[in-house]
C-alpha positions in Angstrom: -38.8 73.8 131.5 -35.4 74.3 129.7 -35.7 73.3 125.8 -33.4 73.0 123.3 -33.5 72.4 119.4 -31.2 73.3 116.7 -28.5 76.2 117.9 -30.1 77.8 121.4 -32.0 76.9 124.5 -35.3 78.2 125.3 -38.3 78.3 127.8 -40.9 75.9 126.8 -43.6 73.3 127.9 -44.0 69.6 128.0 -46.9 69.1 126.4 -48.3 65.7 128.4 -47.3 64.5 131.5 -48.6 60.6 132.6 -47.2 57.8 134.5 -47.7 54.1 133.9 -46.2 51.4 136.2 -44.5 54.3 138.2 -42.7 55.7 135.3 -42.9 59.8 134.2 -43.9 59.5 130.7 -43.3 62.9 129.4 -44.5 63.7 125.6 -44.3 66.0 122.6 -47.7 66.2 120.6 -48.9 67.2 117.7 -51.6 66.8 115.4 -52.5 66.6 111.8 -55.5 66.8 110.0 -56.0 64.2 107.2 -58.6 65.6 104.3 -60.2 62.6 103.0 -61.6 63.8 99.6 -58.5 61.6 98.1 -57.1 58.7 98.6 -54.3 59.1 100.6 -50.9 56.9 98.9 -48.4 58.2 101.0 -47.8 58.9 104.9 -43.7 59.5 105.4 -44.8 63.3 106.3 -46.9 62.1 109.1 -44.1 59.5 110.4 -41.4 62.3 109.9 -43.4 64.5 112.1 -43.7 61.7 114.6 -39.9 60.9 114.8 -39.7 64.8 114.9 -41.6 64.6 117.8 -40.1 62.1 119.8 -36.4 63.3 119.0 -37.6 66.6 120.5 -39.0 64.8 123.6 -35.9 62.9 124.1 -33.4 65.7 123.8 -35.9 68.1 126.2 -36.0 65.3 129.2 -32.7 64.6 129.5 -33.3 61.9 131.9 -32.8 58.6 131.1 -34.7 57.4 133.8 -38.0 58.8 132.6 -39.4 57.8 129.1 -39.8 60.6 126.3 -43.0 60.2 123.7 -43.4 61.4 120.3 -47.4 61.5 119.7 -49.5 62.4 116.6 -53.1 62.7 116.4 -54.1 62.2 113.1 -57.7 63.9 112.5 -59.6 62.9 109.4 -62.1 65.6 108.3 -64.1 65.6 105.2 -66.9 68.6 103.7 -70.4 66.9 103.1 -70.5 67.5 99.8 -68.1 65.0 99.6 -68.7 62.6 102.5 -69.5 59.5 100.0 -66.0 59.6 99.3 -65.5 59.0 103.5 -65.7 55.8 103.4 -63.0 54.2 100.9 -60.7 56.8 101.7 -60.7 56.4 105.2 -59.8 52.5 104.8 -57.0 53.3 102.6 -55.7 55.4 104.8 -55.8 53.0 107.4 -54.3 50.2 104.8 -51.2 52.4 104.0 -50.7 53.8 107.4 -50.5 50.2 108.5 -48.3 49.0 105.5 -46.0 52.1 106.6 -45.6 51.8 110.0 -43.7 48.4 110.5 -40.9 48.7 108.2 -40.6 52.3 109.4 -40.4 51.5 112.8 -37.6 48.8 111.9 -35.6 51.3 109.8 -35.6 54.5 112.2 -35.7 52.2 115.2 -39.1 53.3 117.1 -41.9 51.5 118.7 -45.4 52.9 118.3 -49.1 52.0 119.8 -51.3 53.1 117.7 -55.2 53.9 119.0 -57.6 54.3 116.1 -61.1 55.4 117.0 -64.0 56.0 114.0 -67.6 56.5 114.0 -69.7 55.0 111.3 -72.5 57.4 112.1 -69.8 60.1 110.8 -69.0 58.6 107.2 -72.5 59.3 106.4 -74.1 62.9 105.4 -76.4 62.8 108.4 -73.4 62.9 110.9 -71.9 65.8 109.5 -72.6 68.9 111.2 -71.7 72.6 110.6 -68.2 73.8 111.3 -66.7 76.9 112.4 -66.3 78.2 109.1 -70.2 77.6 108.4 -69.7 74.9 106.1 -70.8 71.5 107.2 -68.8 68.3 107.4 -67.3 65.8 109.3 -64.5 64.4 111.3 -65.4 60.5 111.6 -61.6 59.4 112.6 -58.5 59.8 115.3 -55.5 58.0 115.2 -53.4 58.3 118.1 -49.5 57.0 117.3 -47.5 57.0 120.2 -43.5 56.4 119.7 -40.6 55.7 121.5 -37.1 55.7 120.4 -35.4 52.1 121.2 -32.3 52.0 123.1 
């Protein structure tokens, strides 16, 4: 399809396609991966990338008739010589995230669903397993935040 951003047009692709209730959802992605060997205080990267995303899905549709997305997948990861840090970190990340997302949704003017899926069994050093790098660790967490711009 036909893109643009900042000064030219150019060929691109959507990069998801769904429909829901007969609507053409249409959807810029992207994903970040979120280390969790620290505590993690601040998230207004991740939620600029997110409006980033959405913006660019609106301006590429062009149709009002059709809904644009914004999406980030947020990928926690940790080494296993650290994985007792897993844990704690990954609940503050889900503590700030949350504290984030509300008043940043009211100031911008976005919705977002977010879809968090963990696994216990991967906070611990028996569910990490050896990357492609040949060191071992784990990815125990995706958050999926799905936005749309209001009217």
């Amino acid at each position: 399809m036909e893109k643009s951003w900042s000064d030219s047009p150019y060929k691109g692709r959507q990069d998801i396609w769904f429909r829901v209730s007969n609507k053409e959802c249409f959807g810029e992605a992207k994903q970040e991966w979120i280390p969790l060997t620290r505590i993690r205080t601040e998230v207004e990267d991740s939620l600029a990338l997110l409006q980033s995303e959405t913006e660019k899905a609106k301006l590429n549709l062009g149709n009002p008739n059709k809904l644009a997305l914004g999406i980030l997948f947020l990928v926690s990861s940790i080494r296993k010589g650290k994985i007792e840090y897993a844990r704690n970190n990954l609940a503050e990340h889900y503590l700030v995230l949350e504290s984030a997302l509300g008043p940043w949704c009211q100031k911008e003017g976005f919705e977002v669903l977010w879809g968090k899926y963990s696994r216990d069994d991967l906070l611990e050093e028996k569910g990490c397993s050896e990357w492609s790098d040949g060191t071992f660790g784990s990815c125990p967490s995706l958050d999926t935040l799905i936005c749309v711009q209001r009217k």
